[in-house]
C-alpha positions as CSV (number, residue, x, y, z in Angstrom):
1,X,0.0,0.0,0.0
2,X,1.2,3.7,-1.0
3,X,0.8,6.8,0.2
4,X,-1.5,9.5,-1.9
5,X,0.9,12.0,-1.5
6,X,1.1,14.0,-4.7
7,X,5.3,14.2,-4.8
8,X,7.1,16.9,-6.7
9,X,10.6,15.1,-6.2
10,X,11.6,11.1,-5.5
11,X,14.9,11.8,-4.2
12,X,17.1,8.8,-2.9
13,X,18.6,8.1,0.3
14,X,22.0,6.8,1.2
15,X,20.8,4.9,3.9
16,X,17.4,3.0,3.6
17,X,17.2,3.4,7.3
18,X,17.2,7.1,7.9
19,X,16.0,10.2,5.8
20,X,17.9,11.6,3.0
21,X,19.2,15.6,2.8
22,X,16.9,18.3,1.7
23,X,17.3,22.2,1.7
24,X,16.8,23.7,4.9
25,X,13.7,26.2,5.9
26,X,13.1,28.1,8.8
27,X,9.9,28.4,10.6
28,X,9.2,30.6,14.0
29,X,8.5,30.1,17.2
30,X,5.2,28.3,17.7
31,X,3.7,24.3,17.6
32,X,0.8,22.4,18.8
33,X,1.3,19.2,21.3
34,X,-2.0,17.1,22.2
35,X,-1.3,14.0,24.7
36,X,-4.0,12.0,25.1
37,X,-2.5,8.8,26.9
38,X,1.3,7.6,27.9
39,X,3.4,6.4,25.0
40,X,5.1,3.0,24.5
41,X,9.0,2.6,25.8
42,X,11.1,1.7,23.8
43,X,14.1,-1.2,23.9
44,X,17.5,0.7,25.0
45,X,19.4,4.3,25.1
46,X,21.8,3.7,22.6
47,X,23.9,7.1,22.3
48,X,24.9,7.9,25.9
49,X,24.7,6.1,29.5
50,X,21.8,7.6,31.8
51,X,21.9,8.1,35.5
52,X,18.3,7.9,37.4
53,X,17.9,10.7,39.7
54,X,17.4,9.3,43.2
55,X,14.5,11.9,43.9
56,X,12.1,12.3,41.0
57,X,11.9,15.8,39.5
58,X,8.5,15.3,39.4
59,X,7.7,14.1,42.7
60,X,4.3,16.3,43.7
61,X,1.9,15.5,46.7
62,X,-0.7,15.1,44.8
63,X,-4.0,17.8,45.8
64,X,-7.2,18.5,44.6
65,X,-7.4,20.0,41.5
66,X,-11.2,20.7,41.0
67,X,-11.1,19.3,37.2
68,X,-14.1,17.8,37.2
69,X,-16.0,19.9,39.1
70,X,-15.8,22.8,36.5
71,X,-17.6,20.3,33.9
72,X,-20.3,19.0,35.8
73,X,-22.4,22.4,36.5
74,X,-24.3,22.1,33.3
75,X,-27.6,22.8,34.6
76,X,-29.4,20.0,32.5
77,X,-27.8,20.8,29.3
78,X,-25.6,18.2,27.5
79,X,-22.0,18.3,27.5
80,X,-20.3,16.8,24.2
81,X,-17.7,13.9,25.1
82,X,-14.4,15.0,23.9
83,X,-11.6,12.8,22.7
84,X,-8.5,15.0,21.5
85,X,-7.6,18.3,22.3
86,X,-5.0,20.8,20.2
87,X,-4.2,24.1,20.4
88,X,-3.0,26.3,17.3
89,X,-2.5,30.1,17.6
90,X,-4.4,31.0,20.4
91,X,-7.3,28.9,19.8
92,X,-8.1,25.3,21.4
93,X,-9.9,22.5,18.9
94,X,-11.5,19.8,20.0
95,X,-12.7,16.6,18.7
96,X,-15.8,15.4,19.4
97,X,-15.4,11.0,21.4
98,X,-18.0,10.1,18.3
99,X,-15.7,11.7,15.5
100,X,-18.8,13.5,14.3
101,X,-17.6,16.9,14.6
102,X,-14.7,19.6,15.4
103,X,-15.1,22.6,17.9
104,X,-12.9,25.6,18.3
105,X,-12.8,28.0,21.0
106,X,-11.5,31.2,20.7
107,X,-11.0,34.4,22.6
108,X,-13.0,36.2,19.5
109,X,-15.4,33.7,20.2
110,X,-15.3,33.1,23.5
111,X,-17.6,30.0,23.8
112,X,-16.9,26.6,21.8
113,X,-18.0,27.0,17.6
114,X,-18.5,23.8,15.4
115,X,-16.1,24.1,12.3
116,X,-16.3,20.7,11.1
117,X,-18.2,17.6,10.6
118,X,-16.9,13.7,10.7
119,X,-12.8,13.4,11.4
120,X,-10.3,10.8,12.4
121,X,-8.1,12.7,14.0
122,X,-6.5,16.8,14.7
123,X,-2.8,17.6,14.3
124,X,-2.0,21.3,14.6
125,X,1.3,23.5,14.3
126,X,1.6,27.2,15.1
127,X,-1.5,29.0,13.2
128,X,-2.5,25.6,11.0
129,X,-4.6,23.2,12.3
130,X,-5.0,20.2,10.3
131,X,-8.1,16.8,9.9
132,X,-7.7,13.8,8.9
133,X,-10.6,13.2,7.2
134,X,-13.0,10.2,8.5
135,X,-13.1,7.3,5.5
136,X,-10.6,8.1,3.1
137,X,-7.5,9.3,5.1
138,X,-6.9,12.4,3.2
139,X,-5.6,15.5,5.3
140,X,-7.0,18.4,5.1
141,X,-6.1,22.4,6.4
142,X,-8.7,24.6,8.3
143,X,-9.0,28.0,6.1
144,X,-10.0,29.6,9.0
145,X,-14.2,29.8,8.0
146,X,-16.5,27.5,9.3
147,X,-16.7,24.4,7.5
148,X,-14.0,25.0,4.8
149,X,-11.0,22.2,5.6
150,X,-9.0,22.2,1.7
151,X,-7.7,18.6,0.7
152,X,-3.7,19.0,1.1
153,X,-3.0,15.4,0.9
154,X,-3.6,11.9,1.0
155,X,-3.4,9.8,4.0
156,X,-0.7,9.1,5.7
157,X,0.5,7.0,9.1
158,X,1.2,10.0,11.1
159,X,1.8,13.7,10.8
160,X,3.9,16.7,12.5
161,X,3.6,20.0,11.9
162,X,5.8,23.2,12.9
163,X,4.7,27.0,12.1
164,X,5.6,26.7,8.3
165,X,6.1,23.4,7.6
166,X,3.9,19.9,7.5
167,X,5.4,16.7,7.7
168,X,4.0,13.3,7.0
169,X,5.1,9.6,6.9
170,X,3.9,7.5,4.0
171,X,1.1,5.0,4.6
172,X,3.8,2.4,4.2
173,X,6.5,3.9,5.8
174,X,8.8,4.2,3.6
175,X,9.2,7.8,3.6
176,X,8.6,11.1,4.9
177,X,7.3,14.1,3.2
178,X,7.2,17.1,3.7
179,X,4.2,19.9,2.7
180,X,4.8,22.4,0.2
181,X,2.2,24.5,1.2
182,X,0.3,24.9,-2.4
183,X,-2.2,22.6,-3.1
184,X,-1.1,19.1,-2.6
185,X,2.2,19.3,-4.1
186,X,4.7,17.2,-1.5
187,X,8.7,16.1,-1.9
188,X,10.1,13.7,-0.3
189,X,12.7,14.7,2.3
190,X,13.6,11.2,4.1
191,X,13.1,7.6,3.7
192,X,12.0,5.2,6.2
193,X,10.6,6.5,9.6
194,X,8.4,5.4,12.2
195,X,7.6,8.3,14.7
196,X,8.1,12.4,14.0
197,X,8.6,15.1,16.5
198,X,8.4,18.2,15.3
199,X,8.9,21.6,17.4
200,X,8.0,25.7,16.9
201,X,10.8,26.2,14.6
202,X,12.1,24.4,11.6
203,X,13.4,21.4,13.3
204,X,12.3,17.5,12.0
205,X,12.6,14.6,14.3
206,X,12.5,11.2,13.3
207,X,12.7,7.6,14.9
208,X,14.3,4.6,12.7
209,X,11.5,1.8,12.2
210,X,14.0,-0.8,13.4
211,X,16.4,0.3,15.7
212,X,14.3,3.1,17.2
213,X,17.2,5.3,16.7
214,X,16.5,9.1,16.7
215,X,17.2,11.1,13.7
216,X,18.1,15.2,13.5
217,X,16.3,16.7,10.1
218,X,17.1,20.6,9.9
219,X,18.0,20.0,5.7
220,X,20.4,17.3,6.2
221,X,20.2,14.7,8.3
222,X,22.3,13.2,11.8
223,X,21.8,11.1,14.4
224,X,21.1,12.1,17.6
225,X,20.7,9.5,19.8
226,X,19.7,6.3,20.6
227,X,15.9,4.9,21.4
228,X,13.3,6.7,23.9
229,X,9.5,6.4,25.1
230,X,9.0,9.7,23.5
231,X,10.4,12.7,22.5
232,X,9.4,16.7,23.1
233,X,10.8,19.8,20.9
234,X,11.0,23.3,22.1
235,X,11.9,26.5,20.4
236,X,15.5,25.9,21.7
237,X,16.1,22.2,23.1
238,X,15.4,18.6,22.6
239,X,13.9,16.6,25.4
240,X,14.0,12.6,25.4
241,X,12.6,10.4,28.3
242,X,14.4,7.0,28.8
243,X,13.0,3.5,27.4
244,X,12.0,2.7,30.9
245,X,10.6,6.1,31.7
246,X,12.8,6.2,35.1
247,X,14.5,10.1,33.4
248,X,13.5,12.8,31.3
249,X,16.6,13.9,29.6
250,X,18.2,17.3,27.5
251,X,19.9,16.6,24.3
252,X,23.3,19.0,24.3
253,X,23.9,19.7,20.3
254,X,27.5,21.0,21.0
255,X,28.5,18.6,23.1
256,X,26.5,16.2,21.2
257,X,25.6,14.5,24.6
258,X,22.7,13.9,27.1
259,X,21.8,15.2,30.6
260,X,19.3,14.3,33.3
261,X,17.0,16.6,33.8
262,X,14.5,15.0,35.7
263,X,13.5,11.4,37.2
264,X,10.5,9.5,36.6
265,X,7.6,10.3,34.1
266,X,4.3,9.0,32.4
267,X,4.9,11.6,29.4
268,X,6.7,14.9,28.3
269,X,5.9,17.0,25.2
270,X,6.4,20.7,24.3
271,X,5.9,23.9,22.4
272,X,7.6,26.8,23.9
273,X,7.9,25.2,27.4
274,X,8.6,21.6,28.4
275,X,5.9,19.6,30.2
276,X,5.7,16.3,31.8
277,X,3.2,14.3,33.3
278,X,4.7,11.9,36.1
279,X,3.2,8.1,36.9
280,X,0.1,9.2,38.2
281,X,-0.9,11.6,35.8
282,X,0.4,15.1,37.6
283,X,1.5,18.0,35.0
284,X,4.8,19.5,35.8
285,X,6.6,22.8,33.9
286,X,10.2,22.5,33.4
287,X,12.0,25.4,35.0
288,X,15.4,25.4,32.8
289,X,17.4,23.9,35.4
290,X,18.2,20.1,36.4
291,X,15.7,18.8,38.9
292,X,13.5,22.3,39.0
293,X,9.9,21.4,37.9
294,X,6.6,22.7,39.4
295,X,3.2,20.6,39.6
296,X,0.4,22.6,37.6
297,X,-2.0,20.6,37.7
298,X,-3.8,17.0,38.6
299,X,-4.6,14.5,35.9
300,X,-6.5,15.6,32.8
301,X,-7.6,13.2,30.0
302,X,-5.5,15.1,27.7
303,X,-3.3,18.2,27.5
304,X,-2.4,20.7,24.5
305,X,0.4,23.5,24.1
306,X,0.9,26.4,21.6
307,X,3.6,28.6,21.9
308,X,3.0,29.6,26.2
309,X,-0.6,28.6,26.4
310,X,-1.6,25.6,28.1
311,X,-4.9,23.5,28.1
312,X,-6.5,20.1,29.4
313,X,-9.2,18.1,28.9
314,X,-11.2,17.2,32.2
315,X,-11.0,13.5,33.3
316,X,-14.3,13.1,32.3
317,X,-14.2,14.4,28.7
318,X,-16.7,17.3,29.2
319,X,-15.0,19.8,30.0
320,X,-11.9,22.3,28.8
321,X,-9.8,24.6,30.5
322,X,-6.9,26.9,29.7
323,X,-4.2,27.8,32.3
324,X,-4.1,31.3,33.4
325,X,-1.4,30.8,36.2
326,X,1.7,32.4,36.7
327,X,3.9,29.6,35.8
328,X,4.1,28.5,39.5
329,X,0.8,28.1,41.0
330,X,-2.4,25.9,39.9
331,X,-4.9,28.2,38.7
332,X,-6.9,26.9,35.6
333,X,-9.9,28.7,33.7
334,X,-12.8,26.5,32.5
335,X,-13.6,27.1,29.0
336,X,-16.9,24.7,29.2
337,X,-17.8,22.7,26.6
338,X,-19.5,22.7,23.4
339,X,-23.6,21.4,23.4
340,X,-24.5,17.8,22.6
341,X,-27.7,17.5,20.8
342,X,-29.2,18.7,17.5
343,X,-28.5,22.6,16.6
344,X,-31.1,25.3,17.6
345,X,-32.5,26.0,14.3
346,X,-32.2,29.4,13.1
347,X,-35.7,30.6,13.7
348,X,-34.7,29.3,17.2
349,X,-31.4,31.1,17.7
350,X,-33.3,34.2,16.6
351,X,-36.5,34.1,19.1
352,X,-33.2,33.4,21.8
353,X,-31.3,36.4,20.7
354,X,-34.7,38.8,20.4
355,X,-35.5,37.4,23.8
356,X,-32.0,39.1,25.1
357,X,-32.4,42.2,22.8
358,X,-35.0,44.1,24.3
359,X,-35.3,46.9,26.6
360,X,-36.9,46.3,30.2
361,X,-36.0,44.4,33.1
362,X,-37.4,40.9,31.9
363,X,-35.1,40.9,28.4
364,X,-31.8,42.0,31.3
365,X,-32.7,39.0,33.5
366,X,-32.5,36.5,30.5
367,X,-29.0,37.5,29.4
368,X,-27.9,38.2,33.4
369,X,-29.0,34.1,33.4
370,X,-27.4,33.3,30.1
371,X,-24.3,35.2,30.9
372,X,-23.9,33.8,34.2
373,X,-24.7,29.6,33.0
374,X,-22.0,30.4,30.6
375,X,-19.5,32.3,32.9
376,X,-20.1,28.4,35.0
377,X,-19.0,26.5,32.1
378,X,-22.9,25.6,30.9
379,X,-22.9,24.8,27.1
380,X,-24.4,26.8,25.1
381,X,-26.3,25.4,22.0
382,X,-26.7,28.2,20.1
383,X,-22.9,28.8,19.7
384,X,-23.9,32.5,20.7
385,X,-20.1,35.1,20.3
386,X,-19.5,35.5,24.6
387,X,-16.1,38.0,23.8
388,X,-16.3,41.3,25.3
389,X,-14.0,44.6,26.0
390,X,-16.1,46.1,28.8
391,X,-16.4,49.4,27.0
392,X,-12.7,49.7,26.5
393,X,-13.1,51.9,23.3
394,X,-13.7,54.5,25.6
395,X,-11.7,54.0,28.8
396,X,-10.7,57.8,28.5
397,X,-14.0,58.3,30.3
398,X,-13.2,57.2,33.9
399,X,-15.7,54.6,35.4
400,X,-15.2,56.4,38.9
401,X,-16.2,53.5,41.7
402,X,-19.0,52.3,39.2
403,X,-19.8,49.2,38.1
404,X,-20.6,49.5,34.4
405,X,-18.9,45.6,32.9
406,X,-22.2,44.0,32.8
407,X,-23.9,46.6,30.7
408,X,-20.9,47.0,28.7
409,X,-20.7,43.1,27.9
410,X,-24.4,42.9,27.3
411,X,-23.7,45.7,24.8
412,X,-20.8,43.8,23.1
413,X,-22.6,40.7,23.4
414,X,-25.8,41.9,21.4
415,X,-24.0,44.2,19.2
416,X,-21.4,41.4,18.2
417,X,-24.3,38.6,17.5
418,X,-26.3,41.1,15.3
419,X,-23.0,41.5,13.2
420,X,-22.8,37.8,13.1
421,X,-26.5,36.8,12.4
422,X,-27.9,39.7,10.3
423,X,-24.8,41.4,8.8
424,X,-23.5,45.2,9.6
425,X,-25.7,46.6,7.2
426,X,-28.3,45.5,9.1
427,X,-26.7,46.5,12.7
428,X,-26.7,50.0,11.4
429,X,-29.9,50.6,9.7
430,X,-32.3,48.5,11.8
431,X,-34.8,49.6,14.3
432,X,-33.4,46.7,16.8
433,X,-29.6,47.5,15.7
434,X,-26.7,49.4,16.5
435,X,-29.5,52.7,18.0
436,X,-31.4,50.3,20.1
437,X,-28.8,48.7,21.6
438,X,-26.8,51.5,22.3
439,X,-30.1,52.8,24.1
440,X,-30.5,49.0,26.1
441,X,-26.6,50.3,27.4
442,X,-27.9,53.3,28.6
443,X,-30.7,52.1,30.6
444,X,-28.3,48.9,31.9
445,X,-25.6,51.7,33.0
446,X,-28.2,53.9,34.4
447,X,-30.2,51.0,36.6
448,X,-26.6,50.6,38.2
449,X,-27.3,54.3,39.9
450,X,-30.7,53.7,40.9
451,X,-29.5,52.7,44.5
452,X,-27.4,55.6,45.0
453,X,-27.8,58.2,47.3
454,X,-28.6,61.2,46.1
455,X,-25.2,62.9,44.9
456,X,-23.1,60.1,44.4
457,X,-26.8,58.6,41.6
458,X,-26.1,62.4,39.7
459,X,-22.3,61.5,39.5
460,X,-23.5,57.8,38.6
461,X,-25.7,59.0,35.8
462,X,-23.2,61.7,34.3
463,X,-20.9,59.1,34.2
464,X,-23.2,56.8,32.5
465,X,-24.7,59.2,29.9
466,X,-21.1,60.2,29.1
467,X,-20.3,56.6,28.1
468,X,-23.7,56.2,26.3
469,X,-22.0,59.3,24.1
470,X,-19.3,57.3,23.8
471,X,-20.1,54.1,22.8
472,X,-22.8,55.4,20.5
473,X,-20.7,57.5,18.5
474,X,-17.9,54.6,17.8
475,X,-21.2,52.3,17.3
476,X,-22.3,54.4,14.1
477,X,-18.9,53.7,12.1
478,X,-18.9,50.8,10.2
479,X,-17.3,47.9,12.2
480,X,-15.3,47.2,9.1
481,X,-13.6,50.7,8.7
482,X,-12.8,49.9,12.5
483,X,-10.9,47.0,11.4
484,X,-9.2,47.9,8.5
485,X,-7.6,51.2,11.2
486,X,-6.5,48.4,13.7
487,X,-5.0,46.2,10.8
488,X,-3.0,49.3,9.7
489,X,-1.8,49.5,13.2
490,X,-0.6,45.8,13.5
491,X,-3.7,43.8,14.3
492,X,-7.5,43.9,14.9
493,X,-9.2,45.4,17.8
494,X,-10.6,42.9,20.8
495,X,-13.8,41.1,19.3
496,X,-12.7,41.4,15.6
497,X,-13.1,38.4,13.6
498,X,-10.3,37.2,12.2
């Protein structure tokens, strides 16, 4: 059996064992780990002797982590199972336990989006995310649009992908392939190979099929060492752990040798930072130094890294957060789930949207519930856009002690989902558009000063109608001309789609 690769070049190795020279390219900083479950050892460390560190790197009293707890408030609502988790640019993706669909959450987004249908299986590198697609193998590229996954390729037996470049392993494995990033034009870089490990830059790693050797691909290609359970890539280092998992080790490229770095461990892979999971499933952070590692978190079903960001699966599969610590401490933000079930329809997603869009205290309470349910991680089925700024377009207007953030993410939150359902045309010439909802910010702003005492309710509401000004007149430019200003300055503004 051959791969489907389309190949621009044969090319012929020296050594049918190991992958043959090609020009080198370089690629930047960023790549996309998932670990779902430990990996095999493998049968001896054949380039340098090992010590085992006496006390594990990665020793941890375990505590509880509240991973579980985050996914189980779903208030009757459905949680989808999830299988695999990666992370490209600063997005998460998930993949559904029935391989019926992809999610991605996103901080434009906020809240989990479907972007695909049936898939075997996610790889991801910097920006590019990447399907395999469910029957006929073929991979495919996420264009960034709903739905729209190109054909790049025919299947292959496994994949690695850096910022710029895509590598594959024919079906047969007899040899690896590299992307060329038009069509599904490939060239063969390498011949036979078993396992790849790719990291954020350039950088191609890849084990010998019958020695378990590893390999060094950066346009030619050395050896590096001998076998390993695994390998992890960073933007600077290469990370090995031991056949019989008892040491995570440091490859020295000038030195061409290999130091301990840490003792016993389920796991390790990497992005910009090296991770490692010891024996009973505990995430630790390499610190840079032999021996310094700190716990992050309990076991997960699976983890993902891109570039510094850091996310798990919960243990049981219906939940996703992302770490917001500080390198050191435990502190994990739950990102929820996406909805199982059949999609509201759209009549349905619009009666839900008109029931948040109207002026009065009932249509407040609805989102205050809404936005609250998915604040605790409830999924929401109408894949509603949850990003906000909190009025930050016009922070030159002090808030003074008041509280104005849920009025100003209501405002975001209905002014965004207009955009997104009916178009800006219609968010600016409607009757329930951009001049009614600018007026549903006023009255949320001003019901904040209705408890006041007398002076400090006239400062309240001054303060309030002055924002109203505010947001109203950036509301009336077209969201677009907005865009195009922030582009010219280097990047969009908060809630811009991409």
């Amino acid at each position: 059996m051959t791969s489907l690769f389309r190949s621009r070049r044969t090319g012929q190795g020296a050594n049918a064992h190991h992958p043959v020279p090609a020009p080198r390219r370089k690629a930047s900083r960023m790549l996309c780990w998932s670990l779902v479950a430990a990996l095999a050892g493998g049968v001896g460390w054949g380039a340098t002797h090992l010590h085992t560190t006496q006390s594990s790197a990665l020793q941890g009293k375990p505590d509880t982590v509240a991973i579980a707890a985050a996914s189980t408030a779903h208030d009757g609502i459905a949680a989808v199972d999830l299988e695999q988790i990666v992370a490209a640019s600063d997005s998460v993706y998930a993949l559904a336990a029935n391989h019926q669909a992809v999610y991605e959450w996103s901080p434009d987004q906020n809240n989990w989006l479907k972007v695909r249908g049936a898939t075997q299986k996610l790889y991801a590198g910097g920006d590019s995310v990447y399907a395999i697609a469910t029957g006929s193998g073929d991979i495919t590229k996420y264009s960034g649009e709903p739905g729209d996954w190109p054909r790049i390729g025919g299947p292959g037996a496994t994949f690695a992908a850096t910022t710029k470049h895509l590598y594959g392993i024919s079906t047969n494995g007899s040899m690896v392939m590299e992307y060329s990033g038009r069509g599904e034009t490939w060239k063969k870089v390498g011949d036979r190979a078993k396992d790849l490990y790719a990291g954020p830059d350039s950088t191609l790693y890849a084990t010998n099929p019958d020695t378990g050797n590893i390999y060094k691909y950066d346009g030619k290609w050395s050896a590096v060492g001998g076998p390993g359970a695994t390998f992890a890539v960073t933007d600077n280092n290469f990370y090995g752990l031991t056949p019989d998992q008892t040491s995570v080790v440091e490859y020295d490229a000038d030195k061409k040798k290999w130091r301990t770095v840490g003792g016993p461990a389920g796991n390790i892979f990497a992005s910009n930072t090296l991770y490692a999971t010891d024996r009973g499933g505990d995430l630790y952070k390499y610190n840079g130094r032999p021996g310094l590692w700190n716990r992050l978190s309990g076991p997960a079903a699976a983890f993902a890294t891109n570039g510094n960001l850091l996310y798990r699966l919960a243990p049981d599969h219906r939940s996703v957060q992302k770490y917001t610590g500080n390198g050191a401490t435990e502190k994990w933000t739950t990102l929820g789930a996406p909805a199982a079930g059949p999609a509201p329809s759209r009549a349905e997603k619009t009666a839900r949207f008109k029931s948040m869009n109207q002026s009065g205290d009932e249509s407040r309470k609805v989102w205050t519930t809404a936005n609250d349910e998915h604040l605790r991680g409830v999924p929401d089925p109408f894949e509603f856009r949850w990003s906000t700024n909190y009025c930050n377009v016009v922070r030159d207007i002090p808030f003074q002690e008041y509280d104005f953030r849920n009025a100003c993410a209501r405002h975001d939150f209905l002014s965004r989902n207009y955009r997104d359902m009916y178009g800006e045309q219609a968010f600016l010439d409607d009757p329930d558009g951009q001049r009614h909802i600018d007026t549903i910010l006023r009255d949320d702003m001003l019901e904040t000063c209705k408890d006041r005492f007398p002076g400090s309710q006239q400062l309240c509401q001054s303060t309030a109608m002055a924002y109203y000004k505010g947001v109203a007149a950036v509301s009336a430019v077209p969201h677009s001309f907005i865009v195009d200003i922030f582009k010219g300055l280097g990047g969009p503004p908060p809630g811009a789609r991409r």
